[in-house]
C-alpha positions as CSV (number, residue, x, y, z in Angstrom):
1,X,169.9,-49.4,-71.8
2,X,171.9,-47.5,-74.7
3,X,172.6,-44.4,-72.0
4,X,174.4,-46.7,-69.7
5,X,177.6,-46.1,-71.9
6,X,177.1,-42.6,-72.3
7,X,176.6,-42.1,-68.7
8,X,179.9,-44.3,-68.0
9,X,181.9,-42.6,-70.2
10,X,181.2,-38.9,-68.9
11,X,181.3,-40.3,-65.4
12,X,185.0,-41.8,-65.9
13,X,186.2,-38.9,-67.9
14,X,185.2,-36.2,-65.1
15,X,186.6,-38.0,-62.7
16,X,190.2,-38.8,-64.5
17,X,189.8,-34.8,-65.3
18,X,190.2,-34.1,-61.8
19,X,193.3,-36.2,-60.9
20,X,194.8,-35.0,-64.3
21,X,194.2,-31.4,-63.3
22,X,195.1,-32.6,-59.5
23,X,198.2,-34.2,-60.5
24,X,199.7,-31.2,-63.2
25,X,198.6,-28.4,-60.5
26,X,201.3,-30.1,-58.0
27,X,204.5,-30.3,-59.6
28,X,205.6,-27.5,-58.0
29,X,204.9,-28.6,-54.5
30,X,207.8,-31.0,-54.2
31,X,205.2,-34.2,-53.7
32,X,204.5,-36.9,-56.3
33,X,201.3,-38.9,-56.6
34,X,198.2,-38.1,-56.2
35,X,197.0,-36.9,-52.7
36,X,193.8,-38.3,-51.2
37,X,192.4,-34.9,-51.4
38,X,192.3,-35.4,-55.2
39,X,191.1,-38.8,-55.1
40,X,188.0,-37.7,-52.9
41,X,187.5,-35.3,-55.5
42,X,187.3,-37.0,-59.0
43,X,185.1,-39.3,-56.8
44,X,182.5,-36.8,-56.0
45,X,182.7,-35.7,-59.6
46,X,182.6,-38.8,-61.1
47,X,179.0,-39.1,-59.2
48,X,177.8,-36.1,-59.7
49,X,178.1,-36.6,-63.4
50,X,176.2,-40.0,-63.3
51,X,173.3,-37.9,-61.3
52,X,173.1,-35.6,-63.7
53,X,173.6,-37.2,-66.9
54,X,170.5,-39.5,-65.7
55,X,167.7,-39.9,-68.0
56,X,164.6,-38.4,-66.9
57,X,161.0,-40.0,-66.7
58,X,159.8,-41.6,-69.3
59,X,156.2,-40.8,-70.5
């Protein structure tokens, strides 16, 4: 399975994408860390991407 890598690596880098941008967005809050919030997030990104980046029927 040669787009089980490809699928990995897009799943990991949308959800680290979403606690980077998560993380840089609250600095000016006053709170450090990553909030739970953010966490839920980059989950539900990170499986979004492997649904979509899932290779169709083969024929």
């Amino acid at each position: 399975m040669k787009d089980r890598g490809f699928r990995t690596f897009v799943t990991v880098l949308a959800g680290l994408a979403v606690i980077y941008f998560g993380f840089t967005g609250s600095r000016g809050s006053g709170e450090e860390g990553v909030s739970g919030g953010v966490v839920l997030l980059a989950l539900l990104a990170s499986l979004l991407a492997w649904n979509l980046t899932k290779p169709g029927p083969a024929k």
